[in-house]
SEFINU-444622 format. One line per 10 residues: number of its first residue (from 1); for each residue z, x, y of C-alpha. Coordinates in Angstrom, 3 decimals. Each point is the difference from the previous one (the first is absolute). Example, Ala and Ser with C-alpha at 12.3 -4.5 7.8 and 13.67 -1.06 7.14 Angstrom:
1) 7.800,12.300,-4.500 ~ -0.660,1.370,3.440
***
This chain:
1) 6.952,-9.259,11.435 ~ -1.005,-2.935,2.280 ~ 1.626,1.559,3.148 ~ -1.737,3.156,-0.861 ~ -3.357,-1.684,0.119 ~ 1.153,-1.920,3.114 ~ 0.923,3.091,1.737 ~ -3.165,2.359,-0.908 ~ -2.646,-2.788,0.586 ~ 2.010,-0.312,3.389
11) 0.767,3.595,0.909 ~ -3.228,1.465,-1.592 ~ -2.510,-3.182,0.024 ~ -0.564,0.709,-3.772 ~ 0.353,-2.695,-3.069 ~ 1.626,1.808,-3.217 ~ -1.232,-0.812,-3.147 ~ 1.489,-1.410,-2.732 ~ -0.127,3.465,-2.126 ~ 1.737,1.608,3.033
21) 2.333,-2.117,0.814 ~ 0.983,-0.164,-4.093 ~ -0.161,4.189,0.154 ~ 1.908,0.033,2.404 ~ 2.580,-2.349,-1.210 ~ 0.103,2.615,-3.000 ~ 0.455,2.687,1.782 ~ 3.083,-1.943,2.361 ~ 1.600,-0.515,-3.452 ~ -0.435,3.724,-1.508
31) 1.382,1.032,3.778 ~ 3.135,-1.786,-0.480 ~ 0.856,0.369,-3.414 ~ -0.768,4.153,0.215 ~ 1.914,-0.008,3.006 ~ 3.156,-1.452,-1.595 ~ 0.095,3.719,-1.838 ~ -1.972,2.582,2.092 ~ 0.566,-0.758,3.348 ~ -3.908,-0.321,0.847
41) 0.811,-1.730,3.312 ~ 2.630,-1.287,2.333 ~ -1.366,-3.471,0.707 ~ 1.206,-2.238,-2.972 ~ -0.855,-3.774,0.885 ~ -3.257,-1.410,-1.049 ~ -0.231,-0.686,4.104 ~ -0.110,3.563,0.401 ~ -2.328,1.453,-2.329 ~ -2.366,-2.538,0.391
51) 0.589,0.546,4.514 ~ 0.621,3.797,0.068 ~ -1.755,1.501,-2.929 ~ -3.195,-2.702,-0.500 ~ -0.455,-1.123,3.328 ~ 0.392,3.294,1.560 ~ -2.005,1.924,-2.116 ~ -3.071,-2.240,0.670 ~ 0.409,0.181,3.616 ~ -2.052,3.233,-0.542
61) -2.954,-2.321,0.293 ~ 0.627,-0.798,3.805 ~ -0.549,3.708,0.805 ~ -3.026,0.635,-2.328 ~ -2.985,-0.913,2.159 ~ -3.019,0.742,-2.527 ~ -1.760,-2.594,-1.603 ~ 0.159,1.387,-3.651 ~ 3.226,0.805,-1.794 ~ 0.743,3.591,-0.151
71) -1.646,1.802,-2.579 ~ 2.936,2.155,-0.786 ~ 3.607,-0.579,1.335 ~ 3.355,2.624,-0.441 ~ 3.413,-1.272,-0.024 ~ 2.346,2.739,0.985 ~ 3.737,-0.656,-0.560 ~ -1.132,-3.234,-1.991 ~ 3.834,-0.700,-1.206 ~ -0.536,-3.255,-2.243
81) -3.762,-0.728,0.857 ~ 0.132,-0.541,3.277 ~ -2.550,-0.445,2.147 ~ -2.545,1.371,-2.423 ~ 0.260,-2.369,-3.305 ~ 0.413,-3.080,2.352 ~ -3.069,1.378,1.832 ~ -1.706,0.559,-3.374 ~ 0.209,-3.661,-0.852 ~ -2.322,-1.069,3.242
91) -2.109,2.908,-0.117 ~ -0.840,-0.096,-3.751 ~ -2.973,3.024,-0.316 ~ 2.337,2.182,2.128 ~ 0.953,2.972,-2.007 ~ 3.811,0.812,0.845 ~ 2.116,3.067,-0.664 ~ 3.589,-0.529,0.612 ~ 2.556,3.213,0.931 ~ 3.237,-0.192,-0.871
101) 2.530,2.784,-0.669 ~ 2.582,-2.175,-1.515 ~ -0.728,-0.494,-3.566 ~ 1.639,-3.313,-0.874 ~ -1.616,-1.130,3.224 ~ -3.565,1.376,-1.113 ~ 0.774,-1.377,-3.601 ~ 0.957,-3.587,1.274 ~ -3.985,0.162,1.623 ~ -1.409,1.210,-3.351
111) 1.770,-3.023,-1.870 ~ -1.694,-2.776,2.986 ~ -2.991,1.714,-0.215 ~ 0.044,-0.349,-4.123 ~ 1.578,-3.765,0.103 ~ -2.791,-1.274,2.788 ~ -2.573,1.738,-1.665 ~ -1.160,2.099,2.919 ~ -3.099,2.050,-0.492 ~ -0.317,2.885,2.786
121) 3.402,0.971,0.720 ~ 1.572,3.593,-0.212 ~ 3.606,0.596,0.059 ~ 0.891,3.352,1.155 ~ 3.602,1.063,-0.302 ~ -0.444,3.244,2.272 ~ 0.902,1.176,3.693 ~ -2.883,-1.033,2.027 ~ -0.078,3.450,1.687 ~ -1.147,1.392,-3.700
131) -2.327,-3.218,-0.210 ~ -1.294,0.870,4.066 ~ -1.106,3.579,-1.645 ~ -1.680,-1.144,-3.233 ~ -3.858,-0.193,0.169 ~ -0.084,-2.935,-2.152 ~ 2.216,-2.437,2.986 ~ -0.359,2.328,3.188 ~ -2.472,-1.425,2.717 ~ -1.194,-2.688,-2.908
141) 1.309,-3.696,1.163 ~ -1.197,-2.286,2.916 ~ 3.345,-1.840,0.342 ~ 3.482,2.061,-0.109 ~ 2.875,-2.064,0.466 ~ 3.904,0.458,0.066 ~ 2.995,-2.314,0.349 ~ 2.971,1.105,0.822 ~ -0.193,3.605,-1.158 ~ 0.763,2.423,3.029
151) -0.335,0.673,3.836 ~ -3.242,-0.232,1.427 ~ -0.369,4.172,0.600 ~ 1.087,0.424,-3.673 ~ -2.131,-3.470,-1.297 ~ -3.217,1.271,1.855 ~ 0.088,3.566,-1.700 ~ 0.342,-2.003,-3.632 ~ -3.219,-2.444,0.877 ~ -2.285,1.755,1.761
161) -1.149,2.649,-1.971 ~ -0.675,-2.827,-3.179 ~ -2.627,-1.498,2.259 ~ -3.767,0.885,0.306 ~ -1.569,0.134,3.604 ~ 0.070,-4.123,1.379 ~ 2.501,-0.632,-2.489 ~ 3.533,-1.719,1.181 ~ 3.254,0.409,-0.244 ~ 2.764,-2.678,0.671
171) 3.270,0.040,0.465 ~ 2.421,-3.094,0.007 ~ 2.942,0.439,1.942 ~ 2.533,-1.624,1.782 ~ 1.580,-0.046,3.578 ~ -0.329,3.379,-0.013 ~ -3.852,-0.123,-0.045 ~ -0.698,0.958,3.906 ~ 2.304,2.554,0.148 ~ -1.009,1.647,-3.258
181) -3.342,0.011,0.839 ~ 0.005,1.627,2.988 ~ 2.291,2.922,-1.139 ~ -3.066,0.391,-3.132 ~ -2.587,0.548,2.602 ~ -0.200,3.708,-0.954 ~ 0.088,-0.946,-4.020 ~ -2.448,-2.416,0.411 ~ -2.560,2.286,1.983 ~ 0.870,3.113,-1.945
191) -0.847,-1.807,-3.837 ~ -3.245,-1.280,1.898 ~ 0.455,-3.461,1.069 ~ 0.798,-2.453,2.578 ~ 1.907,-2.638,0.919 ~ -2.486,-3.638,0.367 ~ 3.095,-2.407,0.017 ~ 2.997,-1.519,-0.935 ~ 0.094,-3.192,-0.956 ~ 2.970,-2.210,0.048
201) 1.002,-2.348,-2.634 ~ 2.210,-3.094,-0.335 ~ 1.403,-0.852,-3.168 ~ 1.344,-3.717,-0.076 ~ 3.983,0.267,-0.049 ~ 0.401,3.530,0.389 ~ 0.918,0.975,3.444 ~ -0.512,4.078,-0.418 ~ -3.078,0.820,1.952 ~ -2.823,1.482,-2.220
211) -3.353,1.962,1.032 ~ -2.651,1.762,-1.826 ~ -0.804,3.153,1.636 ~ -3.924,0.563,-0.914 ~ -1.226,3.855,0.447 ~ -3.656,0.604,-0.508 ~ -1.254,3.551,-2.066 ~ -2.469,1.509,2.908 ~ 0.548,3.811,-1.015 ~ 0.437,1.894,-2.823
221) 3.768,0.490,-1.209 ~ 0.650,4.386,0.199 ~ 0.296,1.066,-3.488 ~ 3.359,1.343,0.258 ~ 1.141,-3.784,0.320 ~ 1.959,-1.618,-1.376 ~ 2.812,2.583,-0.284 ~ 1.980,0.954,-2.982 ~ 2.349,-2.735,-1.289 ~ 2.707,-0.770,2.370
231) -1.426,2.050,2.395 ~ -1.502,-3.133,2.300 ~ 3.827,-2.291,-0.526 ~ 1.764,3.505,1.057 ~ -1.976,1.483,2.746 ~ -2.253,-2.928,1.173 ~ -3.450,0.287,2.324 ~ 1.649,-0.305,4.051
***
């Protein structure tokens, strides 16, 4: 864990804790040994997780610009936790919901949340376009994030209506950030945002180019939004 703590005091100009750094060694080690059965991830090395799953996940705090911590953050397509349990670790009174359709995916976050003793986390294993209709999630978080999860038309449709007016939604992506972007400029105005940035991130020994893609909630997302499920992945915003 000391080349974690090297790298996010670095990258991020923060100092983990000791009860971080030891939850997050925990959760490393319940990674690993689930993944030897389930299939939870490709990346298999203790390098990796701690690079492309810790590291990565908390380079959500370059993009968010306010002073306080979100008070309430959505994960959509969270997989194995990721970014929203690594977030939840820095950002302690956030309350998090995590989406994920997959169960042994969404089960794998119930067991972390149990084994780090995480108060504040819900673990939804639903489509998000069932979650983007339900008055208990829709228009009700400051921070939406996704990693990882879809094209930026499709991605756009999923966050924006979970978001109430100044709310934000990010995206992490990879090469393909610029040209994504511009082909969701209709998604993106249509669910009632707009773009504010990308901002490009360097991971230390990973060559792939990254960028958050950070779309601010100005307008109110049309009710009809999101779509039925599979609608937005077949027939996405152009």
């Amino acid at each position: 864990m000391e080349a974690l703590a090297e790298n996010v005091k670095s990258l991020l100009g923060i100092k983990l804790s000791k009860d971080q750094l030891g939850a997050l060694s925990l959760y490393q080690h319940e990674l690993l040994e689930w993944n030897k059965h389930i299939g939870l991830t490709a990346i298999r090395s203790v390098e990796g997780v701690q690079t492309k799953h810790f590291l990565d996940s908390l380079t959500v705090l370059l993009a968010w610009e306010r002073h306080d911590s979100p008070a309430r953050l959505i994960d959509v397509g969270t997989g194995a936790g990721f970014p929203g349990l690594i977030l939840k670790l820095v950002w302690p009174s956030t309350q998090v919901t995590l989406v994920e359709s997959i169960h042994k995916k969404a089960d794998f976050c119930r067991h972390i949340v149990d084994q780090l003793g995480l108060k504040g986390v819900t673990v939804l294993s639903d489509r998000v376009e069932a979650v983007g209709q339900d008055p208990e999630h829709r228009q009700s978080y400051d921070l939406a994030v996704a990693r990882a999860v879809a094209r930026m038309p499709i991605l756009m449709e999923y966050l924006l209506p979970l978001i109430y007016g100044n709310g934000i939604a990010m995206a992490m992506k990879g090469e393909t950030a610029h040209a994504e972007t511009q082909a969701s400029e209709k998604a993106i105005r249509l669910m009632g945002g707009k773009l504010h940035k990308l901002v490009h991130v360097t991971l230390p020994g990973v060559v792939e180019e990254r960028y958050i893609v950070v779309v601010n909630k100005v307008a109110r997302t049309p009710e009809e939004y999101p779509r039925r499920i599979g609608v937005p992945a077949k027939d996405p915003i152009q």
